[in-house]
matplotlib code that plots the C-alpha trace (Angstrom):
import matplotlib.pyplot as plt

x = [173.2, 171.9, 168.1, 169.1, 172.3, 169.4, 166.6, 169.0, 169.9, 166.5, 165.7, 168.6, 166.5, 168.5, 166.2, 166.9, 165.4, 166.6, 168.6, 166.2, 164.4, 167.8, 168.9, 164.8, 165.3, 163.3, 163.3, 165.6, 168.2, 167.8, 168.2, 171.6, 172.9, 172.3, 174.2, 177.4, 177.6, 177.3, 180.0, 181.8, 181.5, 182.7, 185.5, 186.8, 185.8, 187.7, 190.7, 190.8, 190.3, 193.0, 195.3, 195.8, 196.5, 194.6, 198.4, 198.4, 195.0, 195.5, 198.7, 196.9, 194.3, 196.9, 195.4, 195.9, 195.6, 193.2, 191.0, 191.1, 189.9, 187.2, 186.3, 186.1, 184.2, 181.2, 182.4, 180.2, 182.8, 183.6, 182.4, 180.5, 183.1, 186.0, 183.5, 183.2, 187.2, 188.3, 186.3, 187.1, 190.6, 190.3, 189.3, 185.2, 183.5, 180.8, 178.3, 179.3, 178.9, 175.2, 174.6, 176.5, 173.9, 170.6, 171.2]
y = [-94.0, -95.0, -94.0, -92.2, -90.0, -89.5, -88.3, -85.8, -84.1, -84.0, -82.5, -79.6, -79.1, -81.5, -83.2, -86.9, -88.3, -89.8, -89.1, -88.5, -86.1, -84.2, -83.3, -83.3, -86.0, -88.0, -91.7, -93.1, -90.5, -91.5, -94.7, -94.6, -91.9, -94.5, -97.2, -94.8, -94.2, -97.7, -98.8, -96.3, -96.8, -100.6, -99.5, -98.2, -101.1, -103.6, -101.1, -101.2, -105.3, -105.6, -102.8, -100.7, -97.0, -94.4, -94.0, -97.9, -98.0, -95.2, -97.3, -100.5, -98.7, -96.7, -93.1, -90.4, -90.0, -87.4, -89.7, -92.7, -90.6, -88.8, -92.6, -93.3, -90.3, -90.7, -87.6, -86.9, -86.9, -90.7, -92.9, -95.8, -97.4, -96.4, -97.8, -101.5, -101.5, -100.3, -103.4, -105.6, -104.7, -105.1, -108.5, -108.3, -111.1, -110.2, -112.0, -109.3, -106.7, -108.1, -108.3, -104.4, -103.4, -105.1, -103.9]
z = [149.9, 153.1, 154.0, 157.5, 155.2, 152.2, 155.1, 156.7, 153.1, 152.0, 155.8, 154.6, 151.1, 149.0, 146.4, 145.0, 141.7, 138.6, 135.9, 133.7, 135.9, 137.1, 133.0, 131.7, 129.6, 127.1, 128.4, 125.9, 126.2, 130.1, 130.0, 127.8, 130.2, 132.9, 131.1, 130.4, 134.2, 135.0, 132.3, 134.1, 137.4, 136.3, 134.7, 138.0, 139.8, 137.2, 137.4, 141.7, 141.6, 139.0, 141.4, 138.9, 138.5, 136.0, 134.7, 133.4, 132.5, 130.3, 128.6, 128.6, 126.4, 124.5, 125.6, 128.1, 132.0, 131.7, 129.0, 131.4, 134.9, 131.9, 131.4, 135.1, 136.2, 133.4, 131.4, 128.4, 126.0, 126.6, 123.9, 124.7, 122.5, 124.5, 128.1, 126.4, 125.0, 128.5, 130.5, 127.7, 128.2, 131.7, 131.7, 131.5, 129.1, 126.8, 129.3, 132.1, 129.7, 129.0, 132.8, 133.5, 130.5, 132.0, 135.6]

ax = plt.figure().add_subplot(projection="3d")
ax.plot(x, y, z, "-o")
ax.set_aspect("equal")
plt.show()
């Protein structure tokens, strides 16, 4: 988010922090919160580059609609498993998965 968008929310009372201070969080649980909705937010980038709908990622990965937009939109219920098979499937090496991880 831009700094001048950011500074006219927080003017209207919106507050901006982390994760871990949004859903009280000890650290750890923060930080693998933070690397589910990063594997996530890949997922969906993968899927656009490749031009690809939810629909066919869903029967690439042999699962439903509703589970592959739940896998985009970092929904709780989404395995970490399911993340790392969906960007595998999608064409990600094991060395972008390192780097998706570190960042």
């Amino acid at each position: 988010m831009n700094k001048s968008l950011q500074a006219r929310r927080e003017a209207k009372g919106w507050r901006f922090g982390t994760v871990e201070e949004f859903l009280d969080l000890p650290a750890g649980d923060a930080v693998y919160v933070e690397v589910k909705l990063a594997l996530s937010q890949q997922v969906r980038a993968y899927r656009q580059a490749k031009q690809l709908t939810q629909l066919q990622l869903a029967q690439l990965l042999r699962s439903s609609p509703s589970r592959a937009a739940k896998l985009e939109n970092g929904d709780a219920s989404v395995s970490l498993d399911l993340l790392i098979r969906a960007l595998l499937t999608l064409g990600a090496t094991r060395k972008e998965l390192g780097r998706m991880i570190a960042a």
